[in-house]
Steps between C-alpha positions, in 0.01 A plus 500: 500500500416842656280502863413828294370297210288229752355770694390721190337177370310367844374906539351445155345116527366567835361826377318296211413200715295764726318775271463231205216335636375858676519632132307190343242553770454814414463440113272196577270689742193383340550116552674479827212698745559614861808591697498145660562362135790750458706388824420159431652466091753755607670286818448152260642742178773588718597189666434283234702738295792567686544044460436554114710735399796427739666375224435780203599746795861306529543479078372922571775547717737285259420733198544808725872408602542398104396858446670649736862421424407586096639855362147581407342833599241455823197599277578244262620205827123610615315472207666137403395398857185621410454252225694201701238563796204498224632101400552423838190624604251371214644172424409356809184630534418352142688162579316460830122586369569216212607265764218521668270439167404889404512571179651800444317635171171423677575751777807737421344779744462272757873374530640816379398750734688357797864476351415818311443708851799301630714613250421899489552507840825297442569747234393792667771379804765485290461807382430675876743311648882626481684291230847396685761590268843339510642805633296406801587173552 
């Protein structure tokens, strides 16, 4: 697999792991009051994150090196990692919050925001970033 391909992928997690939480601050204003509150959830969001999704980043990466050495068009390579970042991004989020007792249908905002401001900005880097095409490679 490319160094290309790994280094396109860890610009994009890391980009999400960072602004993901900064985003769902931002949308969440309201119930999380005071700066001290923001640098607090955002260094646990952040650490805590970086453990948790360790593993969806790797299958990320995975999918991205799949992609990569296909004959599809970039556009299309982006938008399919799009939708593989989307299941590797909401899954856990939904598996975790049942494991620890939530029920989903009782508080969809409430567990949705988070992997839903994770994921636009995971979406959003995938687009920004420079696709590494096997030219490159």
């Amino acid at each position: 697999m490319s160094k290309r391909v790994l280094y396109y992928c860890a610009k994009v997690w890391l980009t999400s792991l960072v602004l993901g939480p900064v985003l769902y601050f931002a949308w969440s204003w309201s119930d999380l009051e005071g700066l001290l509150n923001f640098y607090g959830f955002t260094i646990a969001a952040i650490l805590s994150g970086f453990i948790l999704s360790l593993p969806s980043a790797l299958f990320f990466w995975g999918g991205a090196a799949c992609l990569n050495s296909s004959q599809l068009s970039v556009p299309t390579q982006r938008l399919l990692l799009c939708a593989w970042t989307a299941l590797l991004t909401f899954v856990p989020f939904w598996l975790l919050y049942n494991w620890a007792g939530h029920n989903p249908g009782s508080s969809l905002e409430q567990w949705f925001q988070l992997p839903l401001c994770c994921w636009l900005i995971l979406a959003a880097g995938i687009f920004f970033y420079r696709f590494p095409t096997r030219s490159q490679s």
